[in-house]
C-alpha positions in Angstrom: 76.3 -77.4 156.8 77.1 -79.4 159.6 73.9 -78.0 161.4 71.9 -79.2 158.6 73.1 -82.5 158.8 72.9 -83.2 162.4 69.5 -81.8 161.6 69.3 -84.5 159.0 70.4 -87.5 161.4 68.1 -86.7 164.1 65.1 -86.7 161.6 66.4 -90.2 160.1 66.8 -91.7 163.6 63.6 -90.0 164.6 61.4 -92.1 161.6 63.5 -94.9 162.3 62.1 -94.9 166.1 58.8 -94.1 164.9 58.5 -96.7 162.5 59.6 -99.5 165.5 57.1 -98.2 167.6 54.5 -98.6 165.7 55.2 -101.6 164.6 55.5 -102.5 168.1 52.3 -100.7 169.3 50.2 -102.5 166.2 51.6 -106.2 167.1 50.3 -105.3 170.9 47.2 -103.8 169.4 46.7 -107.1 167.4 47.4 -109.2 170.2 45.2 -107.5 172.4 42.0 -108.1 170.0 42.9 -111.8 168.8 42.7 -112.3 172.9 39.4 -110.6 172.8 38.1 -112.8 170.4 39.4 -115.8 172.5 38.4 -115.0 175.8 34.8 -114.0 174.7 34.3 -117.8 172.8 32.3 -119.2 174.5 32.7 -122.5 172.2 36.3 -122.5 172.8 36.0 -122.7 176.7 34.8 -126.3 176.3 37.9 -127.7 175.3 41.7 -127.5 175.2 43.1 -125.0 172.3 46.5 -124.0 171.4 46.6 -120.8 169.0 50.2 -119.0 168.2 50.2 -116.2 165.4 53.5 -115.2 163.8 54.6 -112.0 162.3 57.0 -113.2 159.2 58.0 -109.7 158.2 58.9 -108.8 162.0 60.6 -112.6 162.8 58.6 -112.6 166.2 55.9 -114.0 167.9 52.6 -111.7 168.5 49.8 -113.9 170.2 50.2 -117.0 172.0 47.5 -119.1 173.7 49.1 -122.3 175.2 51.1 -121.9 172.4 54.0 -124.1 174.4 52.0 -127.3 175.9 51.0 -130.3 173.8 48.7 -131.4 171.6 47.8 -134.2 169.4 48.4 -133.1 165.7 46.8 -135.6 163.5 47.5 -134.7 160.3 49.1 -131.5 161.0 51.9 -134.4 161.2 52.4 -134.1 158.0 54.0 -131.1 158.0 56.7 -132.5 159.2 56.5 -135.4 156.6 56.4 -132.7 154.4 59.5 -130.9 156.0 61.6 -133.8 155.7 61.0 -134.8 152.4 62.4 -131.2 151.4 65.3 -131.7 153.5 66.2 -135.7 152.2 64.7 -136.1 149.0 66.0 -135.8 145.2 64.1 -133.5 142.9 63.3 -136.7 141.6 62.5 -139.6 143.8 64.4 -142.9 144.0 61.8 -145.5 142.7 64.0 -148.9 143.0 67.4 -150.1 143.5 68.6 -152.9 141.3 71.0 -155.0 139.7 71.6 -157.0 136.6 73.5 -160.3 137.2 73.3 -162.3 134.1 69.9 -163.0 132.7 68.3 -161.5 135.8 67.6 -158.0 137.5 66.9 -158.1 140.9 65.4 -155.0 142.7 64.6 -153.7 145.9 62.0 -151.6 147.0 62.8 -148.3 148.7 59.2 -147.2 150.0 58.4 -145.5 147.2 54.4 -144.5 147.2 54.0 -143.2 143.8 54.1 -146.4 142.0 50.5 -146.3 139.9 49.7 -144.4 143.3 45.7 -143.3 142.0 46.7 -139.7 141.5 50.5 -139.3 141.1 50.3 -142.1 138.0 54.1 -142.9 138.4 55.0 -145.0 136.1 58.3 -145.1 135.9 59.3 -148.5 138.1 56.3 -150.3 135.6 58.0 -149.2 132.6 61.2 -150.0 133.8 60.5 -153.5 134.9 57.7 -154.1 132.1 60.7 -153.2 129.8 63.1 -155.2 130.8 63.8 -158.7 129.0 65.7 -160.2 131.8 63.9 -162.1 134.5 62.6 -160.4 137.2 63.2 -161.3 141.0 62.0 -159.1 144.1 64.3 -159.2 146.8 62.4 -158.5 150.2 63.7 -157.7 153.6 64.7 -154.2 153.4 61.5 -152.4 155.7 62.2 -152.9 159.4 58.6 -152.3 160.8 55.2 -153.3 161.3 52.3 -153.2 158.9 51.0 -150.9 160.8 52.1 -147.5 162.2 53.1 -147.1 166.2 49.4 -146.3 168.0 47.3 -146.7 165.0 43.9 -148.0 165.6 43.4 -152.0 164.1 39.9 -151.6 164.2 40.1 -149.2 161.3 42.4 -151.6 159.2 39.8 -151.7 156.3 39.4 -148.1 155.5 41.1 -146.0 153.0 42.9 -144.0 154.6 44.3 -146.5 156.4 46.8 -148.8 154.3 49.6 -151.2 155.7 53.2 -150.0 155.2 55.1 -151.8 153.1 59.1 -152.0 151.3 57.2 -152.1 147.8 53.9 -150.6 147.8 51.5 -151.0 144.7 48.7 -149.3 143.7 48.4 -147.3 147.1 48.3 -151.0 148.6 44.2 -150.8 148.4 42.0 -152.7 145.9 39.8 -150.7 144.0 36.2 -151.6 142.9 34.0 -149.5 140.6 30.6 -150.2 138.8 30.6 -151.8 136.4 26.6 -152.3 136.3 23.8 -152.8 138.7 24.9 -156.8 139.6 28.6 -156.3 138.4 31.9 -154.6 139.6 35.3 -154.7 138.3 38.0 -154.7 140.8 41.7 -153.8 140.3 44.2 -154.9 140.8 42.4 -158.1 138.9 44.1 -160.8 140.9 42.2 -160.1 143.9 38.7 -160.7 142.0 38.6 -164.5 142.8 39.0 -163.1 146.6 35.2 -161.6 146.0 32.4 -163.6 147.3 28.9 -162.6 147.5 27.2 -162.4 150.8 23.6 -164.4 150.2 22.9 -163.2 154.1 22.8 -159.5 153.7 19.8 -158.7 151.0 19.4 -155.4 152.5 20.9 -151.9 152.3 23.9 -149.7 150.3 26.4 -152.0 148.6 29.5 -152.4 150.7 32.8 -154.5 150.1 34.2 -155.3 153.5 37.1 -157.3 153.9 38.7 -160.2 156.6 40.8 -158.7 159.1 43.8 -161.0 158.5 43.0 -162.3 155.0 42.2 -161.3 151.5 38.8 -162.5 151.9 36.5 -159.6 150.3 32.6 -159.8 151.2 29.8 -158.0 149.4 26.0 -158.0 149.9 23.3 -159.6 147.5 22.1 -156.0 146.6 22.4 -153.8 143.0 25.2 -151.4 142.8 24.6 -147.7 142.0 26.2 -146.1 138.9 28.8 -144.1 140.4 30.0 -146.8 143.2 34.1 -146.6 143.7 35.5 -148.1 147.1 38.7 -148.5 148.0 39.8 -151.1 150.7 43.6 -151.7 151.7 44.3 -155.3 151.1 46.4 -157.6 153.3 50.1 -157.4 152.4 52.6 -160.1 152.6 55.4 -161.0 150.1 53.8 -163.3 148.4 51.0 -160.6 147.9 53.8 -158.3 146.6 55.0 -160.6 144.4 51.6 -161.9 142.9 50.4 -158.4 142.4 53.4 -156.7 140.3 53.2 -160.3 138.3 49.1 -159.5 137.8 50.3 -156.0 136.7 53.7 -156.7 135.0 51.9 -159.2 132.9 55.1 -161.3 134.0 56.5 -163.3 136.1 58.2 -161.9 139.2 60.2 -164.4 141.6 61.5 -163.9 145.4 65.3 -163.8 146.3 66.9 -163.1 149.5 70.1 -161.3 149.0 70.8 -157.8 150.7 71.5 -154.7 148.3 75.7 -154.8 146.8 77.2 -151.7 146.6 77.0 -151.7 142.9 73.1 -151.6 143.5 72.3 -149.0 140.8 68.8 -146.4 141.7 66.1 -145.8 139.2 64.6 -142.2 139.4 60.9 -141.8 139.6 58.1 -139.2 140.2 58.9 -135.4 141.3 58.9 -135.2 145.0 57.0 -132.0 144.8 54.3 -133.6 142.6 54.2 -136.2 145.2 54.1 -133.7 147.8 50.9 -131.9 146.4 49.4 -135.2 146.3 50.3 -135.9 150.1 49.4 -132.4 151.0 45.3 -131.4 149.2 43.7 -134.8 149.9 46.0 -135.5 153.6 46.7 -138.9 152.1 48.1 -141.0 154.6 49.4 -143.5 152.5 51.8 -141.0 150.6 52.8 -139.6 153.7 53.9 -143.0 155.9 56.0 -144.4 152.5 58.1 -140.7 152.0 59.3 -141.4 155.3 60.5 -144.5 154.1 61.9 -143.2 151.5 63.7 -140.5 153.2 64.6 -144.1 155.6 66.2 -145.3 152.1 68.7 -142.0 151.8 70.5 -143.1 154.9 71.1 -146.6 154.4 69.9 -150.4 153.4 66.9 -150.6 155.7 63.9 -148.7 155.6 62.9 -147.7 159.1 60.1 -145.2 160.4 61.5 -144.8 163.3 64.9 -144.7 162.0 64.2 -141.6 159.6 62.3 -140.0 162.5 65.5 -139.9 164.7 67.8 -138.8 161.7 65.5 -136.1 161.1 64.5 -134.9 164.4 68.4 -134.8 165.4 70.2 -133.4 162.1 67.1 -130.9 161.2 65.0 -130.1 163.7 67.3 -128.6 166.7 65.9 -124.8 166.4 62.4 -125.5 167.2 61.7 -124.1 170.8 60.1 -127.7 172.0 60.8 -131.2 171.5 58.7 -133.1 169.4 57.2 -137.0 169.9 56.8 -137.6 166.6 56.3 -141.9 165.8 54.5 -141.7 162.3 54.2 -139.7 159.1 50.4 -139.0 158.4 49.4 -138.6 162.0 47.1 -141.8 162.8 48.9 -142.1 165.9 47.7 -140.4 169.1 51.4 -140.8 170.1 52.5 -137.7 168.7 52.8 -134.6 170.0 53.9 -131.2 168.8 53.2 -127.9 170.6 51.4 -124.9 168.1 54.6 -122.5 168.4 57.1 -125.2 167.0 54.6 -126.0 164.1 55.1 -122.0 163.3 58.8 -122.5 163.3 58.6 -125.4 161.3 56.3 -123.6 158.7 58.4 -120.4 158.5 61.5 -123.1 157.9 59.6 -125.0 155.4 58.6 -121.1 153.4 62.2 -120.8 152.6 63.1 -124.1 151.9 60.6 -123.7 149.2 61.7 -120.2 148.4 58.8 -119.5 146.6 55.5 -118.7 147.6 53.6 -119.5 144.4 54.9 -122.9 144.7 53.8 -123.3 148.0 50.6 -122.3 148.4 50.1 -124.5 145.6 51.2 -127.2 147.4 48.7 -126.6 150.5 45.3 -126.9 150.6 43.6 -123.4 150.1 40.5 -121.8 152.2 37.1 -122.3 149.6 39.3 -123.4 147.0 41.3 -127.1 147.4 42.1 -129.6 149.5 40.8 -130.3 152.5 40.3 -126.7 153.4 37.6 -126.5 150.6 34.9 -126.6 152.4 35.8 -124.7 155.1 36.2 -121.4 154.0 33.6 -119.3 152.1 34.6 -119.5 148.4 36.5 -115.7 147.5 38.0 -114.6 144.6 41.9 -115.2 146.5 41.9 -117.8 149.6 43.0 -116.0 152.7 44.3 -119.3 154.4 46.8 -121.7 153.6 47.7 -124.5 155.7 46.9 -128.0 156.5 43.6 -129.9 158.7 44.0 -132.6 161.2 41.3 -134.6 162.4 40.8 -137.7 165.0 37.9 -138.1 167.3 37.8 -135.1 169.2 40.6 -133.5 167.4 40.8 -130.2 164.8 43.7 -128.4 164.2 45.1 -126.1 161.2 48.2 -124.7 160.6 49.5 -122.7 158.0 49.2 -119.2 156.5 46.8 -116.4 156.8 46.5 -113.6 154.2 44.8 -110.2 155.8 43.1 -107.4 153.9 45.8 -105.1 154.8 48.3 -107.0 153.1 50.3 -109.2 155.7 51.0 -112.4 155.8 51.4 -114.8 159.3 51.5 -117.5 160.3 49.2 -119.4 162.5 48.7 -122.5 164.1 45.2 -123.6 166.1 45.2 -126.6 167.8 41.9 -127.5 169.0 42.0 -131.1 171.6 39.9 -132.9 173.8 36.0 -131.7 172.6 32.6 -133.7 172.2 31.1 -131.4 170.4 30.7 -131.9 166.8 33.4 -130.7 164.5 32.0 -128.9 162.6 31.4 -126.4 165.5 34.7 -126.5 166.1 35.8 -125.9 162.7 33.4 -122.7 162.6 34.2 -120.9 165.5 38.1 -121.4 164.1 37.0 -120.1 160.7 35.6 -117.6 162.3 38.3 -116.5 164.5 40.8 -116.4 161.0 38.4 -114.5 159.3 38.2 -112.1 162.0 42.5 -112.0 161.5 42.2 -111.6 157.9 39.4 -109.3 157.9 41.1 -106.8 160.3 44.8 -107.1 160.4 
């Protein structure tokens, strides 16, 4: 008997050794062809790449390629945005903080993006204060910043995805102008449509709202406007502006105060963080992402600070990540950050079990050929293979997130890609291709 068990142990301790081994032997294996596939690009030669891949299941680090120096994220950013927001925010975010004192409720914004955000639809501040029967008075002073972010580039300052940060953002702080028919448009929110003026100078070309760099003054050529036409262009924002635009929308009056939040300020709940999340995450949408660190700025105190969350965070939560971070906004306009690829895989393995549910998660992430901005680039298959999240400046293409292989693994990756002239979307292939090789073969 005791023959049979000694017998017994060395078998157990034999498979047990067997098992590591391989596992060992197929992360070299791995390792050695993902280096292969690097070292014989000749489209990645050109340019400075950072590529880490990450064995969940194994908690360890098989394939590194300058996987510890610095590189400018872009969006990949918001990731950390997104990390943060997990870490600081309610299941339900704070909309406003206010008080009743008499006939009048006074509120103060905390940063929130969602109200009437385009494609969160929060309405839960506009019900509350379109409710109310009391006056209305919006105390500013709170958001201790500029309208822009640290590094961002002014000469963008009428695009989209380029909105000024603000205590009380409305309507993704952007004015909105759709066809209406071929000589007419109808702009929202409506109290910027005496702003409009025709330009009798341009008679030429596609119809095109541009705007003053340091006034509400929209411009638009003497041309027809195609069915279909929607522009967005971020408006000038003051508190005034505020004030005039939640009275336009409100359909009431809204007065200014300056008084600083009591401690008997009271918090209205508004939209699900993760629903705001989602909406941050598919589209990258920078506006989201710069206000959720504001409001995270809101959970610490009376001012709303970027910088101010940034430090909180980067000191209370972000302490096991192998490199320190510069990290000055929360969508990634700024050149001014930088992260390294192997502490954006510690981050994302942190951020899977925060979630604690994979579903959920993937949901939240743009998906290879199927959402977001990872749509397009990945072939369409019947389940994505890549979850994860773009970044792109001038000369800048990075993803990082999770890859799905044929064998039934999951890891995580991150691909930095700095510093090229060639066209993105070369850049973007020869990545596809290297994370279709991983899926395909792994």
């Amino acid at each position: 008997m005791f023959r049979f068990k000694s017998y017994a142990l060395l078998f157990l301790c034999f498979t047990c050794l067997t098992v590591l081994i391989s596992g060992c032997s197929t992360d070299k294996m791995i390792a050695k062809k993902v280096a292969k596939e690097f070292k014989n690009s000749e489209v990645i030669k050109q340019y400075q790449v950072g590529f880490a891949l990450y064995n969940m299941d194994e908690k360890k680090m098989i394939f590194q390629k300058d996987a510890e120096k610095y590189f400018t994220p872009a969006s990949n950013t918001k990731l950390y945005t997104f990390f943060a927001s997990l870490q600081m925010l309610p299941e339900q975010m704070p909309a406003l903080r206010y008080v009743e004192r008499g006939d009048s409720l006074i509120f103060w914004g905390t940063g929130d993006p969602a109200f009437l955000q385009f494609a969160v639809k929060d309405k839960s501040a506009y019900n509350f204060l379109q409710g109310s029967t009391k006056k209305l008075f919006f105390a500013p002073g709170r958001y201790q910043g500029t309208f822009f972010g640290d590094g961002w580039a002014w000469d963008d300052y009428d695009y989209y995805y380029q909105p000024e940060i603000t205590e009380m953002p409305i309507m993704d702080n952007m004015v909105t102008s759709t066809y209406l028919s071929p000589r007419r448009i109808n702009i929202q929110p409506k109290v910027f449509a005496p702003c409009f003026e025709v330009d009798s100078t341009k008679t030429k070309g596609n119809f095109q709202v541009t705007r003053a760099f340091l006034t509400n003054d929209f411009k638009y050529p003497n041309v027809d406007v195609k069915p279909g036409y929607n522009q967005q262009n971020p408006y000038k924002t003051s508190t005034q502006t505020t004030v005039e635009v939640l009275s336009d929308t409100l359909h009431k009056t809204v007065g200014v105060v300056k008084m600083k939040i009591p401690s008997d300020a009271k918090t209205l709940p508004g939209a699900k963080r993760d629903s705001v999340l989602k909406h941050m995450m598919l589209p990258s949408d920078n506006f989201i992402a710069e206000h959720l660190l504001l409001v995270c700025s809101n959970q610490l105190g009376d001012t709303l600070s970027t910088a101010k969350a940034i430090q909180h965070i980067t000191k209370t939560y972000l302490s096991f990540l192998p490199d320190k971070v510069k990290w000055v906004d929360g969508s990634g306009l700024s050149r001014q950050n930088l992260f390294t690829p192997r502490d954006n895989i510690y981050l994302l393995d942190s951020i899977y079990h925060l979630v604690n549910n994979r579903e959920k998660l993937f949901d939240m992430m743009p998906a290879g050929g199927k959402t977001g901005t990872l749509r397009n680039a990945y072939p369409k298959t019947e389940t994505p293979f890549v979850y994860g999240k773009t970044g792109s400046l001038g000369g800048v293409h990075n993803q990082s997130g999770f890859v799905l292989t044929k064998k039934g693994k999951t890891y995580i990756f991150s691909f930095m890609n700095n510093g090229f002239i060639n066209p993105t979307s070369e850049v973007r292939a020869e990545m596809v291709r290297i994370m279709t090789y991983i899926h395909n073969n792994f």
